[in-house]
DOTI-485410 format. One record per residue (C-alpha): z, x, y; residue number from 1. Coordinates in steps of 0.1 Angstrom, whole numbers. Each point is the difference from the previous one (the first is absolute). Example, Ala and Ser with C-alpha at 12.3 -4.5 7.8 and 13.67 -1.06 7.14 Angstrom:
2
{pt {78, 123, -45}, 1}
{pt {-7, 14, 34}, 2}
//
This chain:
70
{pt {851, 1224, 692}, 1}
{pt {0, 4, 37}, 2}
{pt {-22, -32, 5}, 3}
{pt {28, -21, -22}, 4}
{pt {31, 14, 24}, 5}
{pt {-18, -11, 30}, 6}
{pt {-5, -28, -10}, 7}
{pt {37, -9, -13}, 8}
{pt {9, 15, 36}, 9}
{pt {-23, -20, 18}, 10}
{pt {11, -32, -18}, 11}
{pt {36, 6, 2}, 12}
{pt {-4, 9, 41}, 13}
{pt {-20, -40, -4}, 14}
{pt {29, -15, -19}, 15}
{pt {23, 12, 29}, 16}
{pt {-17, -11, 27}, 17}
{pt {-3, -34, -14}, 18}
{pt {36, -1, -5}, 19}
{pt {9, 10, 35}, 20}
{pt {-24, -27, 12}, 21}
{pt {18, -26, -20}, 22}
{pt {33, 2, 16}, 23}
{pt {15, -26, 23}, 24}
{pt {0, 5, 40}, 25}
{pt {37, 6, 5}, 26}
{pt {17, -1, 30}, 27}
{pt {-1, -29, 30}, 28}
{pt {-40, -15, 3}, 29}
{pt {-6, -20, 35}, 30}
{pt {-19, -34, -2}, 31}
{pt {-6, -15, 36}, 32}
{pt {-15, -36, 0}, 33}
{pt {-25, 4, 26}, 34}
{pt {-2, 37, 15}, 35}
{pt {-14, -12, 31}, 36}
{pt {-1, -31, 23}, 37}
{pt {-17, -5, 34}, 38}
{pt {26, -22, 24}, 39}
{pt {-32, -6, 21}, 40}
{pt {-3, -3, 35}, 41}
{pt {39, -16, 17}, 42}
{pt {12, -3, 32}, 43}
{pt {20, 24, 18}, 44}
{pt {35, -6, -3}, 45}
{pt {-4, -15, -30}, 46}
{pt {20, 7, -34}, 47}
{pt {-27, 5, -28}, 48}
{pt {17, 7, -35}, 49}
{pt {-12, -2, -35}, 50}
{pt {11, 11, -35}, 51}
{pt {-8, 23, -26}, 52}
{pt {14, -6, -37}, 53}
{pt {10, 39, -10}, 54}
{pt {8, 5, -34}, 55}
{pt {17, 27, -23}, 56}
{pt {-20, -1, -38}, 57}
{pt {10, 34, -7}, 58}
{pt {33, 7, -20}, 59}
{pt {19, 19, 22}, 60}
{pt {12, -8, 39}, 61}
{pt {-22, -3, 24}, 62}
{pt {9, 13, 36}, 63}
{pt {-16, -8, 33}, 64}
{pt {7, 22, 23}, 65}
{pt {-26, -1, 28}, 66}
{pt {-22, -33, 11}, 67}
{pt {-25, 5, 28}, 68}
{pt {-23, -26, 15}, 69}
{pt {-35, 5, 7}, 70}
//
């Protein structure tokens, strides 16, 4: 009797975790074309500029709040 109710445990704890696996990512998701780019050697003086494509595929608002060269 114990061996059947740990295993009705056991595959309802399974059944669970499968469920909570399946769910959606909600909230904003980030997609930057291109993470990194490499401006290369330019003179000094000279106005370098370039790009990047940032999109929201999430369902909710995304907010930038903080952008930091490297």
């Amino acid at each position: 009797m114990r061996k059947i109710v740990t295993i009705v445990v056991f595959a309802t704890l399974l059944a669970g975790a499968a469920g909570l696996q399946a769910q959606e990512h909600r909230g904003p998701k980030v997609e930057i074309s291109g993470d990194r780019f490499d401006i290369g050697k330019i003179v000094q003086g000279t106005q370098a500029t370039h790009t990047f494509e940032v999109r929201n595929t999430g369902d909710e608002p995304l907010v930038i709040e903080r952008v930091q060269p490297s």
